[in-house]
Structures are given as C-alpha cells and as structure tokens.
N, C-alpha and C positions, 0 to 999 in steps of 0.2 A: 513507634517506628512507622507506624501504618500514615499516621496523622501526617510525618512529617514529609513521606513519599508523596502523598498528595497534593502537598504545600506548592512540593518542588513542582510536580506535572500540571498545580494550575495557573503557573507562569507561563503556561502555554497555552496560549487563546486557541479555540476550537474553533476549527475552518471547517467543518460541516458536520453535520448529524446526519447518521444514515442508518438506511434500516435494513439488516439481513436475514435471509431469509422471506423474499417475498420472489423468491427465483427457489424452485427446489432442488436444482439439478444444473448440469453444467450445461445439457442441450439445451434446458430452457433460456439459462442468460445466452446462448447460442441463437435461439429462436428472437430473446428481448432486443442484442445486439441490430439482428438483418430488420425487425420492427420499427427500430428507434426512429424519431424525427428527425435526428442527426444523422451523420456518419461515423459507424465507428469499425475500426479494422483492426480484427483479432487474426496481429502477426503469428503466433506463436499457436495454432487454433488446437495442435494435440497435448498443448499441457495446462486447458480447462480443464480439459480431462481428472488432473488431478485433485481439482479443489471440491473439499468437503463442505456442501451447501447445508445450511441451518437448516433444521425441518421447524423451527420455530421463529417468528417475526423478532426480533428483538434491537433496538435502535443501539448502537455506540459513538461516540463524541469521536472524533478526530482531529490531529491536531498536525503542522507540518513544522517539521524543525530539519535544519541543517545540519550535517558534523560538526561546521562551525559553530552552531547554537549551543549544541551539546559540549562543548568546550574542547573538542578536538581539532587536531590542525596535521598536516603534511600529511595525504591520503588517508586515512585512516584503515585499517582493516573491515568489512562487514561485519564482522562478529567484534569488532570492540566498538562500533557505533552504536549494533542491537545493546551488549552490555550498558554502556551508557546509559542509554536512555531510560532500561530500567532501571539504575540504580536512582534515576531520577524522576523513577514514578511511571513513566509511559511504559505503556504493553507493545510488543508487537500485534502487528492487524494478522486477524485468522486471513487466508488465502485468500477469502472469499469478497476481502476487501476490493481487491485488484478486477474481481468482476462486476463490482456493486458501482463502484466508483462512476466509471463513465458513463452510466447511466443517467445519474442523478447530476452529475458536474457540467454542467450544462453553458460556466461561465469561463471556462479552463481559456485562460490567456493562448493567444498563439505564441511559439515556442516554447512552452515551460511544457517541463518534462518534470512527473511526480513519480518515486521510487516508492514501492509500497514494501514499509518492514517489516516483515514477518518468518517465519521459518520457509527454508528453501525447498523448492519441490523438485523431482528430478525428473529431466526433460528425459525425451526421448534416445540420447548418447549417453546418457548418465551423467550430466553435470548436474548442479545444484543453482536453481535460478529462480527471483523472483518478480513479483509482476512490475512492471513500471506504465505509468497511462502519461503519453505525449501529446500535445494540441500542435498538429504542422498543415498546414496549406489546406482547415478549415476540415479536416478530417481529424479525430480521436485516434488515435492507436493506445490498442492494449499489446502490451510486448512483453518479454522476458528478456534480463538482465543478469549477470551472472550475481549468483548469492552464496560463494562459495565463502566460507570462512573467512580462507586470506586474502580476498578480493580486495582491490584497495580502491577508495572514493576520494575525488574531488571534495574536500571541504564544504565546499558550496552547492553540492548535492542536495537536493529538496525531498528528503525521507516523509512519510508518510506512519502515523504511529496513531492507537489508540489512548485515549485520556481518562482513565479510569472516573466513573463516577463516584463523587462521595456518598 
C-alpha cells in the first residue's frame, strides 16, 4: 500500500526543496521577512502567530497540483481536495510551509497565487484559514485564505502539498 501511494505522489514533479526549520520562531521569519532582499508583505501578520516552527533543520520535497490535477472538478470542497491528495500519496505542508515559502521562492511568476495545504489555523475571529503566498506588482504577499472544511475552490486553484520521500 505504502509503495503504491508513492507511485501515485511521484507523478508529481517537485517544484522546490525547502528546508524548515532554519527560522525558530514566528518573530524570527518576522525579523527574515523585513530582512529579505525582496519585498514581502505579511497581510495577515497575527496569524504567524500561530505556526509551530521546527526546532530542527529538516529539508521536504514540494510539489504543486491543482483540484483539477487531483481529479476533481466544479469547486471542490477544502477538505475533499486535502483528502484527495492524500489518498494519492501527497501530505499536507506543516504551517510552516507558508512562512518558509517566500523566502526561498525567489522566481514566483507575477500574478500566480500559491495556496499552501495543510491543516487550518484559527485567525483571530475564529475562522479556520490557511496560508496562501501571491507574486502582484513585484511585491510577495503572505496572506490567509479561508481553510474551512466546506470552503469551495476554483478547480484551477494552485495547492501547494508535500511529496513524501522514498
């Protein structure tokens, strides 16, 4: 079963290798962000807050797939996009992904907008949202998007998922 989940997830070319954990804390990717040689704008700046930083370096494969990739069609729900994918092998990205991301992504088309999938964290009203990193007028934005269950997506929506290593 293991073998053949992987079969499925290395149908999915890895669009970057990143390493987490080389930020310990949220103030720090706070501190990395106002650093960066780029610009990048953390819309949503009180629900870093929530993301649990690896206290240890560790590299994961990422891979970007569509609902439409994943075999779904007419909006999908959030939570039957996450199922998807893992039944197809892909993990959801820890939190942490959404702050590592822009960092390192340094080639991020203008207009494309990447949805990171992982478990939803709750903003400050109580909704359930997860990170999303947009390239618009030469500026990054890290933002929050609604992650609630029955959230419905665009097909063509550019998810953001882990590729388990063999």
């Amino acid at each position: 079963m293991q073998a053949a989940l992987a079969s499925k997830a290395s149908a999915f070319p890895i669009f970057k290798t990143i390493t987490l954990g080389k930020y310990k804390t949220p103030d720090v990717y706070r501190k990395a962000f106002t650093m960066a040689r780029r610009h990048v704008k953390l819309v949503h700046a009180d629900i870093l807050g929530s993301v649990t930083c690896s206290q240890h370096e560790i590299e994961i494969d990422l891979v970007v797939a569509s609902a439409g990739d994943l075999g779904l069609k007419h909006n999908p729900a959030y939570n039957d996009i996450c199922t998807r994918a893992v039944e197809m092998g892909l993990q959801l990205c820890p939190a942490e992904v959404g702050a590592a991301l822009p960092l390192v992504y340094y080639d991020q088309p203008g207009g494309e907008t990447l949805y990171i999938a992982m478990e939803a964290v709750t903003d400050r009203f109580g909704g359930r949202v997860i990170f999303a990193i947009a390239c618009k007028n030469y500026w990054v934005w890290l933002r929050c998007m609604g992650g609630e269950p029955n959230d419905r997506w665009p097909a063509h929506c550019s998810f953001v998922f882990v590729r388990p290593r063999a």
